[in-house]
OpenMM code with the backbone's topology and positions (N, CA, C; nanometers):
from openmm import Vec3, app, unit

residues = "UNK UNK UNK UNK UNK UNK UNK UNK UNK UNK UNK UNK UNK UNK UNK UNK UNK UNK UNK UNK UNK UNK UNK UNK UNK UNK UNK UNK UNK UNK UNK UNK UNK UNK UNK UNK UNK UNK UNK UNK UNK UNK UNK UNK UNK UNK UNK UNK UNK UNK UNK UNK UNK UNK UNK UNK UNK UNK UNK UNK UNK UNK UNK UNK UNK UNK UNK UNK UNK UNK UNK UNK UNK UNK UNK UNK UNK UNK".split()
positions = [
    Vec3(1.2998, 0.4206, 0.4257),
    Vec3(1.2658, 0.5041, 0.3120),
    Vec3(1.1213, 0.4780, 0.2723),
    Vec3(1.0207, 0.6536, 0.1982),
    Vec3(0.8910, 0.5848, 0.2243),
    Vec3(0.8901, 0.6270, 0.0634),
    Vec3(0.8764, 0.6101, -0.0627),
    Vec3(0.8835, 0.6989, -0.1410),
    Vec3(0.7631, 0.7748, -0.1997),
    Vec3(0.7857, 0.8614, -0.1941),
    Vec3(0.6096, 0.9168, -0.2793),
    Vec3(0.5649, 0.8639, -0.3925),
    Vec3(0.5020, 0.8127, -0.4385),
    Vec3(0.4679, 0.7280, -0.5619),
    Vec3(0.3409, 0.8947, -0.6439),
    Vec3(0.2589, 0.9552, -0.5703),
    Vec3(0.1866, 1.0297, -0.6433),
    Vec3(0.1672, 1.1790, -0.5432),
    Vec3(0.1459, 1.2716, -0.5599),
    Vec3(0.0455, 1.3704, -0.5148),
    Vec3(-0.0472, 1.4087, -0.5830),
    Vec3(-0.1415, 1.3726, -0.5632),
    Vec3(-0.3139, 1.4536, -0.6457),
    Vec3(-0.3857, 1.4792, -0.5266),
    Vec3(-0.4347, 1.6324, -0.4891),
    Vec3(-0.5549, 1.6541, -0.4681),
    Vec3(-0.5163, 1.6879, -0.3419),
    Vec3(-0.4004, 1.7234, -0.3385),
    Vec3(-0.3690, 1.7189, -0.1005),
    Vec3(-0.3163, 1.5698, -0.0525),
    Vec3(-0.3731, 1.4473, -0.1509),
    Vec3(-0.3336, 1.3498, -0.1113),
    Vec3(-0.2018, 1.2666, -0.1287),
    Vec3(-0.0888, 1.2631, -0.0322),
    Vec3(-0.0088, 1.1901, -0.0811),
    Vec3(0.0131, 1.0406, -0.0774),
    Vec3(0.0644, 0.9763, -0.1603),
    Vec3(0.0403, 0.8148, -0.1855),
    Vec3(0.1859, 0.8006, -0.1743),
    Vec3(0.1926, 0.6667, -0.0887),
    Vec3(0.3465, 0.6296, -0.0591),
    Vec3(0.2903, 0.4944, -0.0045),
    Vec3(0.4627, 0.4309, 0.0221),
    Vec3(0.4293, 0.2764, 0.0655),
    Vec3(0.5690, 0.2648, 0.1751),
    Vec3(0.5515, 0.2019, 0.3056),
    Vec3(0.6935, 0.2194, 0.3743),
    Vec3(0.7504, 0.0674, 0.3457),
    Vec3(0.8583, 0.0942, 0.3207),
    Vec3(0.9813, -0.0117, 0.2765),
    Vec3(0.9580, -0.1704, 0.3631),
    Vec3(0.9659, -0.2386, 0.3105),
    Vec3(0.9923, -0.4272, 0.3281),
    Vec3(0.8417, -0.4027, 0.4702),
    Vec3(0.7692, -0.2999, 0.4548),
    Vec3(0.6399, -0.3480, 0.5763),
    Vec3(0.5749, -0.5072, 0.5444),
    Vec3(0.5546, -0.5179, 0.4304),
    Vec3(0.4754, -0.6292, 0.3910),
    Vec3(0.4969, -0.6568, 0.2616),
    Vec3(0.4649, -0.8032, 0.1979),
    Vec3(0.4695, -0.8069, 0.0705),
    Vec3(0.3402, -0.7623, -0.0289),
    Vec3(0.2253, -0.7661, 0.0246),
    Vec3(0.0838, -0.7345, -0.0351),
    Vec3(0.0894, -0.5913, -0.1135),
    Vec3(0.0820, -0.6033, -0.2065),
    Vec3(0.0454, -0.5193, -0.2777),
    Vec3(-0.0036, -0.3883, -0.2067),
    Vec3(-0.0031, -0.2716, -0.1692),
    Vec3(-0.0623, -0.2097, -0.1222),
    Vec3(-0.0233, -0.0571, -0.1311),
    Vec3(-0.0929, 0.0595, -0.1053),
    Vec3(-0.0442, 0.2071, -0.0947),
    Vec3(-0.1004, 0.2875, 0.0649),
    Vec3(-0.0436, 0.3502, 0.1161),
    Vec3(-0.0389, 0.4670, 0.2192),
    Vec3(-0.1156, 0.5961, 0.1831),
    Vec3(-0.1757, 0.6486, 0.2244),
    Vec3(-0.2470, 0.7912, 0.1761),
    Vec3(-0.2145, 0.8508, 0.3069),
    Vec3(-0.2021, 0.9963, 0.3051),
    Vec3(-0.1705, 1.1014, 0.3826),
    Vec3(-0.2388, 1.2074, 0.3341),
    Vec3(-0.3049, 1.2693, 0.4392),
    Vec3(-0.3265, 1.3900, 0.4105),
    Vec3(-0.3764, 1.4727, 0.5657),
    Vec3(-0.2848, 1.6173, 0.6127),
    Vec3(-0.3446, 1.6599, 0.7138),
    Vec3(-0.3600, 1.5541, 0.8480),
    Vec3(-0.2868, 1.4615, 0.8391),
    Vec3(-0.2805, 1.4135, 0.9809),
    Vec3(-0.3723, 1.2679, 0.9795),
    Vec3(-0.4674, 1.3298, 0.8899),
    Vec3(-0.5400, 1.1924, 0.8348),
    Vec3(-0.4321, 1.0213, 0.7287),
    Vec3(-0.4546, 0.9525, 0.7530),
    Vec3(-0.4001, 0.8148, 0.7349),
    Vec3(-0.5137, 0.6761, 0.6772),
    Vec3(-0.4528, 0.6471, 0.5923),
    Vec3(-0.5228, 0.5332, 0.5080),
    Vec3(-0.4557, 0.4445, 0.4846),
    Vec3(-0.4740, 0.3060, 0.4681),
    Vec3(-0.4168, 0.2284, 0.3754),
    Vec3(-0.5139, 0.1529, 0.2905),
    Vec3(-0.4874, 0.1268, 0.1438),
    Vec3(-0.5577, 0.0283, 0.0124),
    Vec3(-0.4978, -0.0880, -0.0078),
    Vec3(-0.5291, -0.1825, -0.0210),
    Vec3(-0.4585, -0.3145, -0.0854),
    Vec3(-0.5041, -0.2727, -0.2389),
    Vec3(-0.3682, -0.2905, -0.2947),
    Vec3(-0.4108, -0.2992, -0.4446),
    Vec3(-0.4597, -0.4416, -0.4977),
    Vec3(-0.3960, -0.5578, -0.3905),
    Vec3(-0.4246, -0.6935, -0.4890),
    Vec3(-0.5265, -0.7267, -0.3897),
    Vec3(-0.6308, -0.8442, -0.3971),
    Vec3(-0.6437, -0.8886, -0.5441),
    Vec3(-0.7534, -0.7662, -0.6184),
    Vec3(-0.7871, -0.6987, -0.5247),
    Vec3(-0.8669, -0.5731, -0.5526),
    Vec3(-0.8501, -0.4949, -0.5273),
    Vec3(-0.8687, -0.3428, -0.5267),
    Vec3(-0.8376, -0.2347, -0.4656),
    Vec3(-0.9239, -0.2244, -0.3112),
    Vec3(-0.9149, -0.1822, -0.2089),
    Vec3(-1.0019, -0.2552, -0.1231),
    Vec3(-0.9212, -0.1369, 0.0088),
    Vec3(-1.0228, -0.0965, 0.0845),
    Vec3(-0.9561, -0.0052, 0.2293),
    Vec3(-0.9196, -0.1172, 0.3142),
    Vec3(-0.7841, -0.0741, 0.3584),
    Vec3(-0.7450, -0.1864, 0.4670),
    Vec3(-0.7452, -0.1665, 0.6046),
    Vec3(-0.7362, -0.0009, 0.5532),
    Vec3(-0.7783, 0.0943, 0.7306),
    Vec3(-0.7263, 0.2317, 0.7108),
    Vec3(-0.8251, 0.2828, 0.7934),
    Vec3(-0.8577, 0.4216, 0.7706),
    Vec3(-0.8377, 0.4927, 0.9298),
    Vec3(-0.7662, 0.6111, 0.9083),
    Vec3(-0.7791, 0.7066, 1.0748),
    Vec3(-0.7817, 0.8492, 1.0164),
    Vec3(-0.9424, 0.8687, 1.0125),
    Vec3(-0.9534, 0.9468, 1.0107),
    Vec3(-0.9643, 1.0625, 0.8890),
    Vec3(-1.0121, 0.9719, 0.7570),
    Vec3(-1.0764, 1.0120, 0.6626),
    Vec3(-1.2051, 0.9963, 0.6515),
    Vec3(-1.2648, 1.1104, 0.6244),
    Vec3(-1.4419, 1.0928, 0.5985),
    Vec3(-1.4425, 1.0053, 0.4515),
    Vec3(-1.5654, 0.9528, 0.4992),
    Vec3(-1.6183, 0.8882, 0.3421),
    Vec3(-1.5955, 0.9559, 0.2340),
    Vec3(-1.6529, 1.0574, 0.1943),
    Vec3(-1.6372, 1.1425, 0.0625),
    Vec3(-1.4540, 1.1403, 0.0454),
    Vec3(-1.3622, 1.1614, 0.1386),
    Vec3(-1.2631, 1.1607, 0.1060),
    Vec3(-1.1957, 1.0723, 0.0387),
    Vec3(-1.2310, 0.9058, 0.1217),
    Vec3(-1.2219, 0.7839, 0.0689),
    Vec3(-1.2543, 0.7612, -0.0567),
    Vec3(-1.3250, 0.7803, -0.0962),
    Vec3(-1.4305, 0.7915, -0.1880),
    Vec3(-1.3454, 0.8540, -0.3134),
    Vec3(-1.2748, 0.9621, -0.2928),
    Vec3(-1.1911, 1.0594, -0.3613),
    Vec3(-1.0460, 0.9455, -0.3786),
    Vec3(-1.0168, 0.9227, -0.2554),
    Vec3(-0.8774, 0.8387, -0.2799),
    Vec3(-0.9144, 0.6863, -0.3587),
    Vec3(-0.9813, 0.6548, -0.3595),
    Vec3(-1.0312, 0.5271, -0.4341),
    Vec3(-1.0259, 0.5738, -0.5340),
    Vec3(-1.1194, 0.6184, -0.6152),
    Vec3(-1.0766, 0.6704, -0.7652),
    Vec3(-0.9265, 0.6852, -0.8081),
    Vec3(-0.8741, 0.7752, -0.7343),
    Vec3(-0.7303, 0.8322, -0.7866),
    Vec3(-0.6577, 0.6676, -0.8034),
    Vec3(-0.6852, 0.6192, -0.6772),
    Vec3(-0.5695, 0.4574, -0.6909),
    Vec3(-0.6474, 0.3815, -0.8392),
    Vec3(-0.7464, 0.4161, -0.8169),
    Vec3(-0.8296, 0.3059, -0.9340),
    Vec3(-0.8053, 0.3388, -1.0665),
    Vec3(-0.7283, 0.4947, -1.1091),
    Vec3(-0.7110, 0.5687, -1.1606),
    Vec3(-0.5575, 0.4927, -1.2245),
    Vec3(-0.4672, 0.4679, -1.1004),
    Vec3(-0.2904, 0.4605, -1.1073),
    Vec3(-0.2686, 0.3229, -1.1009),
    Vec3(-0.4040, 0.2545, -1.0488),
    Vec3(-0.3690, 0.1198, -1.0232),
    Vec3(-0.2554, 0.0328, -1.1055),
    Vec3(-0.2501, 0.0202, -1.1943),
    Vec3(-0.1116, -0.0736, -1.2632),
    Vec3(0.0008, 0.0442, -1.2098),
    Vec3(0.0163, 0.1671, -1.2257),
    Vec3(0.1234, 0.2247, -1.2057),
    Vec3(0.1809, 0.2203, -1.0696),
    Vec3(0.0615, 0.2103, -1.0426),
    Vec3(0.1428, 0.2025, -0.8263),
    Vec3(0.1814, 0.0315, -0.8102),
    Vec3(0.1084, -0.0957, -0.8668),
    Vec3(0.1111, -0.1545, -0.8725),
    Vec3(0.2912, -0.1882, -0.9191),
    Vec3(0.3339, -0.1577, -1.0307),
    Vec3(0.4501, -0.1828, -1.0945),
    Vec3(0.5363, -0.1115, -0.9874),
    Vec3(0.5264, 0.0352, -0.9241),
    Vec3(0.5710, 0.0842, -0.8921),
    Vec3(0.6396, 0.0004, -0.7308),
    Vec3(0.4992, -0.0393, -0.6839),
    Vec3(0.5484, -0.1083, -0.5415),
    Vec3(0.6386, -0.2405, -0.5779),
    Vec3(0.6107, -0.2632, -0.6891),
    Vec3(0.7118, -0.3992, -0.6741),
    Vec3(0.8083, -0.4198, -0.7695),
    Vec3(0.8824, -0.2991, -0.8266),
    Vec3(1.0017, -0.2259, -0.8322),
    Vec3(1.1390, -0.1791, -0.6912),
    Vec3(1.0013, -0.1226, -0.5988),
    Vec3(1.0312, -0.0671, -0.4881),
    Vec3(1.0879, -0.1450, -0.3931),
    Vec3(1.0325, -0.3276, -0.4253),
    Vec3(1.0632, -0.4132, -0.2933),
    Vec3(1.1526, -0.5320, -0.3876),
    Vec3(1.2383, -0.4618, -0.5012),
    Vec3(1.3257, -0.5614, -0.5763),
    Vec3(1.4579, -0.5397, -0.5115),
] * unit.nanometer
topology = app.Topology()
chain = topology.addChain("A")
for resn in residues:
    res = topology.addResidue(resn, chain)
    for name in ("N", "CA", "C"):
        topology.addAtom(name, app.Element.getBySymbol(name[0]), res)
């Protein structure tokens, strides 16, 4: 199970189940793939295939939700 935690902007934010304990979110969009560590900073952990400006776009939004995705992922892995 992956659950959607947000959609803004084309981008969807999700996290896939028991992958890891680190804090972290999934971005999707169009085939394109991201991942952020939320702890101890918000921070790209790897990218396929988002341009900068896009990144750039998804950083804000997390920096935006950060406690909420934060609470959210570790709700998710209780």
């Amino acid at each position: 199970m992956s659950p959607k935690f947000l959609e803004q902007g084309g981008f969807e934010f999700k996290i896939y189940s028991r992958e890891e304990d680190r804090s972290h979110i999934h971005i999707l969009k169009d085939g394109n793939k991201a991942k952020f560590w939320l702890e101890p900073v918000v921070e790209l952990a790897e990218n396929k295939g988002f341009k900068e400006h896009e990144l750039s776009k998804i950083e804000k939004i997390i920096k935006q939700n950060e406690e909420d995705f934060k609470s959210k992922f570790s709700k998710h892995l209780r």
